[in-house]
DOMIFI-174148 format. One line per 3 residues: number of its first residue (from 1); their letters; for each residue x, y, z of N, C-alpha, C, CB. Coordinates in steps of 0.2 Angstrom, whole numbers, padded with zeros to 4 digits. Glycine has a CB too. Layout:
NUM = A = X Y Z X Y Z X Y Z X Y Z | ...
//
This chain:
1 = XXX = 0004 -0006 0000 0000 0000 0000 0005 0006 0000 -0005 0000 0006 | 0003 0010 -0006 0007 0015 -0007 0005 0020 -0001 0007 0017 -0015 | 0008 0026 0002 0007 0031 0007 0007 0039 0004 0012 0030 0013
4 = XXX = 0000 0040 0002 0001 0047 -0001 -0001 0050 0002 0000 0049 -0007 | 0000 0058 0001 -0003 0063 0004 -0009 0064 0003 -0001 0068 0002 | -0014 0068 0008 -0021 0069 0006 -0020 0073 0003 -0026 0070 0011
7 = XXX = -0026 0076 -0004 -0026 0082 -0007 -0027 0088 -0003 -0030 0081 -0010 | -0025 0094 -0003 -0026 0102 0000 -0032 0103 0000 -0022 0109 -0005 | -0036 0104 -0007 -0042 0104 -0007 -0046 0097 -0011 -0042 0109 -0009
10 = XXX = -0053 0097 -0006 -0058 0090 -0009 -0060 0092 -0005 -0056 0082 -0011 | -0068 0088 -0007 -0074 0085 -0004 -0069 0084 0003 -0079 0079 -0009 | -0078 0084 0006 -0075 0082 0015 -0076 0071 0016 -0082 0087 0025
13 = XXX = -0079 0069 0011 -0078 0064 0011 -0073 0062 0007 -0082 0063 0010 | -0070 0064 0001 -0063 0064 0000 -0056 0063 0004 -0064 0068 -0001 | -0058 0070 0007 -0051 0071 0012 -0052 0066 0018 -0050 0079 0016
16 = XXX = -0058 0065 0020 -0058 0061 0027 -0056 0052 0024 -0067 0061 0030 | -0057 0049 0017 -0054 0043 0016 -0047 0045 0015 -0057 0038 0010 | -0046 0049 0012 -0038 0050 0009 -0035 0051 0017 -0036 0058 0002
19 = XXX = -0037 0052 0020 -0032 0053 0028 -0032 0047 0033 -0034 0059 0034 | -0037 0043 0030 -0038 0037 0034 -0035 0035 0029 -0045 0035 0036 | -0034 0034 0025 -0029 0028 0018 -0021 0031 0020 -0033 0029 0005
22 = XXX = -0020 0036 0020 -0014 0039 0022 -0012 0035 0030 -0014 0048 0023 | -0015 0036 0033 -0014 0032 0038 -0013 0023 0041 -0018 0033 0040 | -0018 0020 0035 -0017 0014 0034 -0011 0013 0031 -0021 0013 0030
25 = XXX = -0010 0016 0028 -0002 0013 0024 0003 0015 0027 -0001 0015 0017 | 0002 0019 0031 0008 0020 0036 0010 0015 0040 0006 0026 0040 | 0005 0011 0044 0004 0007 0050 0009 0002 0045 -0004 0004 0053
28 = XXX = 0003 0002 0039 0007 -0005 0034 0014 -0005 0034 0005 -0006 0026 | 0017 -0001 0032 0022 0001 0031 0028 0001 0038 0021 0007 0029 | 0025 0003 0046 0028 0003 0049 0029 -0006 0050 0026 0007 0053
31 = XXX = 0024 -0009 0048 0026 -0017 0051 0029 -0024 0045 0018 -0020 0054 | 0031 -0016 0040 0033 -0022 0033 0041 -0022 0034 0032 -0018 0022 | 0042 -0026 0031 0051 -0030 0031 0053 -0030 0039 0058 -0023 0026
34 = XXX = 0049 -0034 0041 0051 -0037 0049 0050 -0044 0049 0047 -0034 0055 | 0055 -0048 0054 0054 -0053 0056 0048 -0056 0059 0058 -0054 0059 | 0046 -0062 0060 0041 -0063 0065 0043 -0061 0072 0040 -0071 0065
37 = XXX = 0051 -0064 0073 0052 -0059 0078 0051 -0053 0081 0055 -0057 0078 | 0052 -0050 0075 0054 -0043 0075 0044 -0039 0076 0060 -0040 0065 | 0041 -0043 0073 0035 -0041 0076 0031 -0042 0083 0032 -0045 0073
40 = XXX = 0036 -0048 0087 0037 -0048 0095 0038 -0044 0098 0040 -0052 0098 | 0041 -0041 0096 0045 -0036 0102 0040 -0033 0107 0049 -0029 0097 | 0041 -0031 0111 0039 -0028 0114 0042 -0022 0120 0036 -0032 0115
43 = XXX = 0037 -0019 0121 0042 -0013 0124 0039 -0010 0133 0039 -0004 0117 | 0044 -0012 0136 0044 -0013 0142 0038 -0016 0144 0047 -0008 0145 | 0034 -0015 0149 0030 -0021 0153 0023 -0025 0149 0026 -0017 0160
46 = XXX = 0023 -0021 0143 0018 -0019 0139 0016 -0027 0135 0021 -0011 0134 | 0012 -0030 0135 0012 -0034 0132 0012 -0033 0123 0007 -0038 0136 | 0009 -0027 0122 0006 -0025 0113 0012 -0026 0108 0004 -0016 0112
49 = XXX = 0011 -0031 0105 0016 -0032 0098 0012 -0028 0095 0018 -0040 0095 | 0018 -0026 0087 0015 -0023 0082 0013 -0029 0077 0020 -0018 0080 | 0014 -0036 0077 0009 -0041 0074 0002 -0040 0076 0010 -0047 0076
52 = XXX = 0002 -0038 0085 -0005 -0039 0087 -0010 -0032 0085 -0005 -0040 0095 | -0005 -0026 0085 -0007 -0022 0084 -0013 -0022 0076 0001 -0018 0084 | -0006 -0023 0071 -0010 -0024 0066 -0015 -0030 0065 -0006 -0024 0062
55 = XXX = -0015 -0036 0068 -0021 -0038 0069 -0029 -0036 0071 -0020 -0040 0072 | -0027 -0031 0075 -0031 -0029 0079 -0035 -0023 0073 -0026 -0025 0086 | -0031 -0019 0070 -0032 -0014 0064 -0036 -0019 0062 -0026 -0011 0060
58 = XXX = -0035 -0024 0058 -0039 -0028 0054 -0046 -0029 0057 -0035 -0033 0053 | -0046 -0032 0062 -0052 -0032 0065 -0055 -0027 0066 -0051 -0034 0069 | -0053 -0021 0068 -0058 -0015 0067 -0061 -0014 0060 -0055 -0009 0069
61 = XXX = -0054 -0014 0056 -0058 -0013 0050 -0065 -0016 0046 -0054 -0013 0046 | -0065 -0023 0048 -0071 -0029 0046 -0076 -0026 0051 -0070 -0039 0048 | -0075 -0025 0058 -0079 -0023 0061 -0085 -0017 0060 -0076 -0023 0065
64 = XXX = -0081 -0012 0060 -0083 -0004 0059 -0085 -0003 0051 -0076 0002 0062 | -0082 -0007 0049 -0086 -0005 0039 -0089 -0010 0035 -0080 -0002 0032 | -0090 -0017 0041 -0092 -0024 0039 -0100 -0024 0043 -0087 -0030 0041
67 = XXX = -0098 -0025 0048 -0105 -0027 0055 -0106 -0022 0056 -0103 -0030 0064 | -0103 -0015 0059 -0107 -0011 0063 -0111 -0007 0055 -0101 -0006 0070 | -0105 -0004 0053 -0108 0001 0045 -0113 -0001 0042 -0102 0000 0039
70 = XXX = -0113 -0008 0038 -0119 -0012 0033 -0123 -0017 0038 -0115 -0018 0027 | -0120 -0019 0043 -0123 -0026 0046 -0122 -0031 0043 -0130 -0026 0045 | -0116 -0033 0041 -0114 -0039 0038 -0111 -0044 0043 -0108 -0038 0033
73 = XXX = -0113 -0051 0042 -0110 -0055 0049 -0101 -0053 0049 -0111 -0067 0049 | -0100 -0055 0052 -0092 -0055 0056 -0089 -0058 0050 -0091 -0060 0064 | -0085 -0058 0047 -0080 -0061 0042 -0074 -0067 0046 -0075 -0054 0038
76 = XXX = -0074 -0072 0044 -0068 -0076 0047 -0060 -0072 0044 -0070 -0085 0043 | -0057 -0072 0050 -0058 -0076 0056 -0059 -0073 0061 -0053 -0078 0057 | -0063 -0069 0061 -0069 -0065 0066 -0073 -0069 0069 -0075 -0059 0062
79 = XXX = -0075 -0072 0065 -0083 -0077 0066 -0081 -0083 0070 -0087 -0079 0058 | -0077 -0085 0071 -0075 -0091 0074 -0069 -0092 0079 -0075 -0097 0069 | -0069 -0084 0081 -0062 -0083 0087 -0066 -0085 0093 -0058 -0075 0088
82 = XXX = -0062 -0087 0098 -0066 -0087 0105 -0065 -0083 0110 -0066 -0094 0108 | -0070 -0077 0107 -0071 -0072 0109 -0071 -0072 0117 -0076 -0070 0107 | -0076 -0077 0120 -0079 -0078 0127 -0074 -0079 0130 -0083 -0083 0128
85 = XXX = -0068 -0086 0127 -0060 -0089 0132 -0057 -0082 0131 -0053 -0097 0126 | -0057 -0079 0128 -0050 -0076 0124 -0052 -0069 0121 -0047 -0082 0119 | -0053 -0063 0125 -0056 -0055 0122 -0049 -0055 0120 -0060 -0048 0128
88 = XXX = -0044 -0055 0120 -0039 -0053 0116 -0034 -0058 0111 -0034 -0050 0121 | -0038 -0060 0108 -0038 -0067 0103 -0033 -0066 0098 -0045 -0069 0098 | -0035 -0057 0095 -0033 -0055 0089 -0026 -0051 0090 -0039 -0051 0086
91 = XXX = -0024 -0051 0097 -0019 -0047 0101 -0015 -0055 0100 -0022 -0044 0110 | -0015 -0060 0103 -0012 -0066 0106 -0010 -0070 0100 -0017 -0070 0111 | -0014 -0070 0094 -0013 -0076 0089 -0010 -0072 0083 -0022 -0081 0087
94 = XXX = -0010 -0068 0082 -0007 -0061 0078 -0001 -0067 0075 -0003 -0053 0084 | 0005 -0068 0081 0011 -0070 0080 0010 -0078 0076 0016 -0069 0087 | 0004 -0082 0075 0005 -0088 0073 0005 -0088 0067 0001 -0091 0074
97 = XXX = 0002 -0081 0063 0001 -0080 0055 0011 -0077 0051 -0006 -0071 0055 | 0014 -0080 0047 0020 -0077 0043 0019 -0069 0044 0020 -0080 0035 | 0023 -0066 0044 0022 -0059 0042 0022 -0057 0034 0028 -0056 0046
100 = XXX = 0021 -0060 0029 0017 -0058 0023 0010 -0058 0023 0018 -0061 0018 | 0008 -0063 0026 0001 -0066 0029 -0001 -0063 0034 -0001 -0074 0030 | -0001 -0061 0038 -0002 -0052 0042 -0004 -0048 0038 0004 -0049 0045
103 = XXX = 0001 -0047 0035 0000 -0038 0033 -0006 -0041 0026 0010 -0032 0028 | -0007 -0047 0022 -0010 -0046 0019 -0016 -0046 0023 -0009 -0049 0014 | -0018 -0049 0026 -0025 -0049 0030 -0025 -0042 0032 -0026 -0054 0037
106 = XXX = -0022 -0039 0033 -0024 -0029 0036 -0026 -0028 0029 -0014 -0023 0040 | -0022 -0029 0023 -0023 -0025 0017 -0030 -0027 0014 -0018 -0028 0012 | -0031 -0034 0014 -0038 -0036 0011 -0044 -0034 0015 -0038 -0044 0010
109 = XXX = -0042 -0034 0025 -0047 -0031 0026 -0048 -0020 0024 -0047 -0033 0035 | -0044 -0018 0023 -0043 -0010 0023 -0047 -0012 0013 -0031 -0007 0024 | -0046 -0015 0009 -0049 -0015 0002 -0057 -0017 0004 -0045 -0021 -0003
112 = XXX = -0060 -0020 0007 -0064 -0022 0010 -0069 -0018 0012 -0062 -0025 0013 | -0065 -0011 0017 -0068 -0007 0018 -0068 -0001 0015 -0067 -0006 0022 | -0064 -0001 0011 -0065 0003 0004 -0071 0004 0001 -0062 -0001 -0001
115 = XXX = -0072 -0005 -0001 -0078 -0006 -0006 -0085 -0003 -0001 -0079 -0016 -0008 | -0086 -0006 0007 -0090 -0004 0012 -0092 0003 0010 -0087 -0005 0017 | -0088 0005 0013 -0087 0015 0011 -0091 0016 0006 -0079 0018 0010
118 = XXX = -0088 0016 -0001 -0091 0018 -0006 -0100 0017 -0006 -0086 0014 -0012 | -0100 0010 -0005 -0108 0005 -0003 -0111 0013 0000 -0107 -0004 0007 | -0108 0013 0006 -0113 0017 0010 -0113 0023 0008 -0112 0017 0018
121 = XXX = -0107 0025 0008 -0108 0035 0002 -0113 0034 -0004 -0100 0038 -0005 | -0112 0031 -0009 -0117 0028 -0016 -0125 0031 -0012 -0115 0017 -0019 | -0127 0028 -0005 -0133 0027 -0004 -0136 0033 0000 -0133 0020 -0002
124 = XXX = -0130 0035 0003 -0134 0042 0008 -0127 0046 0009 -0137 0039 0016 | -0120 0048 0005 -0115 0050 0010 -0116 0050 0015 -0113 0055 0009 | -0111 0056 0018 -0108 0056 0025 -0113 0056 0029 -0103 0061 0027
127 = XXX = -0120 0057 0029 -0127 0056 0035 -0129 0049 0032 -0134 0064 0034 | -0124 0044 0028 -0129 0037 0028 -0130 0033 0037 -0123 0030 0022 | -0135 0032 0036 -0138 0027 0045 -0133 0020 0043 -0150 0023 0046
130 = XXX = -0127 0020 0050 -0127 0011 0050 -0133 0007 0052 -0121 0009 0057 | -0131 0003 0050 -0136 -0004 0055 -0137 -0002 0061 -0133 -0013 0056 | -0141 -0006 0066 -0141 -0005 0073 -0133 -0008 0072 -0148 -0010 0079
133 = XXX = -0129 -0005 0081 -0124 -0006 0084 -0125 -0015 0084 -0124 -0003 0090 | -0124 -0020 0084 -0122 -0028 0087 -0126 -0029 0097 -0109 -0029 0087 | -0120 -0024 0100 -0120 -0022 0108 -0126 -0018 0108 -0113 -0018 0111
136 = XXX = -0128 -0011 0105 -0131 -0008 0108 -0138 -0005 0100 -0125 -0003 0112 | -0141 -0010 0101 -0145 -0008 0093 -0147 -0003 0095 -0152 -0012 0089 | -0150 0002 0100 -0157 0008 0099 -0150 0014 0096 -0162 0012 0110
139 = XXX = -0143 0012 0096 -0139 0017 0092 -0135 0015 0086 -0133 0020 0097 | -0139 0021 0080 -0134 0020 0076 -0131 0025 0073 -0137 0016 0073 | -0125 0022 0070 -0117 0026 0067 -0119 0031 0062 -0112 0021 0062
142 = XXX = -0118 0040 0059 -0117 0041 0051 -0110 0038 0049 -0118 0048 0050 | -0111 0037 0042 -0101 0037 0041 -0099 0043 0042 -0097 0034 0033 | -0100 0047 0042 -0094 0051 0044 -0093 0050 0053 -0094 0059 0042
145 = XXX = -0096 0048 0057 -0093 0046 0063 -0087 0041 0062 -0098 0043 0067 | -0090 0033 0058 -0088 0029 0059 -0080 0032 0055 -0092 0023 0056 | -0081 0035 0050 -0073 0037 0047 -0070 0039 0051 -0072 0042 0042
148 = XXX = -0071 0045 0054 -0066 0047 0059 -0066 0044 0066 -0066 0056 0060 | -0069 0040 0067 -0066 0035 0073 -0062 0031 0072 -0071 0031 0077 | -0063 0028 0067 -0058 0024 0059 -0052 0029 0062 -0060 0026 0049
151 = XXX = -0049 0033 0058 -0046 0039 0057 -0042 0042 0066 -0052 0045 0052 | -0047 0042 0068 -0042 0042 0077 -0039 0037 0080 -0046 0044 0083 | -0044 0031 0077 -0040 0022 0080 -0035 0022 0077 -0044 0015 0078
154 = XXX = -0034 0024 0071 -0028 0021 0067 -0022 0025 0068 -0031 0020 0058 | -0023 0033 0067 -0018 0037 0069 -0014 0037 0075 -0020 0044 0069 | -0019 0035 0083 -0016 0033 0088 -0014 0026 0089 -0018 0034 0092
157 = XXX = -0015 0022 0083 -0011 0013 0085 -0005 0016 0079 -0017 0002 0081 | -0005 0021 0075 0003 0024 0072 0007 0025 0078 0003 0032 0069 | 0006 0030 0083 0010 0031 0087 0013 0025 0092 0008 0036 0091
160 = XXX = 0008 0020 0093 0012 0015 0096 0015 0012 0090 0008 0009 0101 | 0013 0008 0084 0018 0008 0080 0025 0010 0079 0015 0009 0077 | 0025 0017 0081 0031 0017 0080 0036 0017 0086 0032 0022 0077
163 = XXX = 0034 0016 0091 0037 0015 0098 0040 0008 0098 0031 0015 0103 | 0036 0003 0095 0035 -0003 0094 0043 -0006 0086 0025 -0004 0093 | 0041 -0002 0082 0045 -0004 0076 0053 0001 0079 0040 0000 0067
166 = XXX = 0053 0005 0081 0059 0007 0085 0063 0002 0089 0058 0011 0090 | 0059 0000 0094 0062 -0007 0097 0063 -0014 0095 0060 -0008 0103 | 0062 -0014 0088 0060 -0020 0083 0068 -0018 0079 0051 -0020 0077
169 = XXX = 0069 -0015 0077 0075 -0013 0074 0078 -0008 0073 0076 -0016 0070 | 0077 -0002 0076 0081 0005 0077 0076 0011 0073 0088 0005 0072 | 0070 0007 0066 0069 0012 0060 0067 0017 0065 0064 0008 0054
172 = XXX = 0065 0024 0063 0063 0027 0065 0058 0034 0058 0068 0029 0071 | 0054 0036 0060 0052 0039 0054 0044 0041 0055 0054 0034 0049 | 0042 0045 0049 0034 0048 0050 0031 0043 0052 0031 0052 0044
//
């Protein structure tokens, strides 16, 4: 995933994907050309790898532009984690996946939501109604909420990212 700049000027739906896809490909980027290792790392008491990290991204992304956005069931391997044993499934099992097969699951879920997005703009832009919530149906999402909650999750798992890809092997950078 290439990492461009947002445009100066555009639509506010525009700028709001192009800062969330700038962001996206940032994380991608912070966790490409590393070992499995090197995806362990961790940084003092802190259990958070940047495998789990991006895992985790992935799961938001199916989550927030799959289930919560459209109301689509859970995508595997969503749908058959055990959630109940194990609320940090996608944190813990991160590291069993190769690290091309990582980053491609973040990518296909970030393409995924792509298509989501466009779905829901095409039908109502930025004031389209999610589905009921899963947890809490009497609330529901516009996308432009869901975007920039997107867009705040992802900009702050950047900063641990790079905390994380620092102690993984020195790189340091936007």
């Amino acid at each position: 995933m290439q990492r461009t700049d947002p445009d100066l000027v555009a639509d506010e739906l525009t700028q709001i994907t192009q800062y969330l896809d700038y962001h996206r490909a940032t994380l991608a980027q912070k966790a490409g050309r590393l070992t499995r290792e090197q995806l362990g790392t961790r940084v003092g008491v802190s259990t958070l790898t940047l495998a789990g990290l991006v895992n985790h991204a992935a799961l938001n992304e199916d989550h927030w532009f799959g289930v919560v956005l459209l109301g689509h069931p859970r995508a595997e391997p969503w749908a058959s984690a055990p959630w109940d044993d194990d609320p940090d499934w996608e944190f813990r099992t991160a590291l069993d996946l190769d690290p091309p097969a990582l980053l491609d699951r973040y990518l296909e879920t970030c393409a995924r939501s792509r298509a989501n997005v466009a779905e829901a703009a095409a039908a109502g832009g930025l004031d389209f109604l999610s589905a009921p919530h899963p947890r809490r149906p009497e609330e529901r999402f516009n996308l432009r909420w869901i975007l920039l909650h997107m867009l705040e999750e992802t900009a702050r798992h950047n900063g641990h990212a790079d905390l994380l890809r620092e102690a993984a092997d020195g790189e340091t950078g936007e």
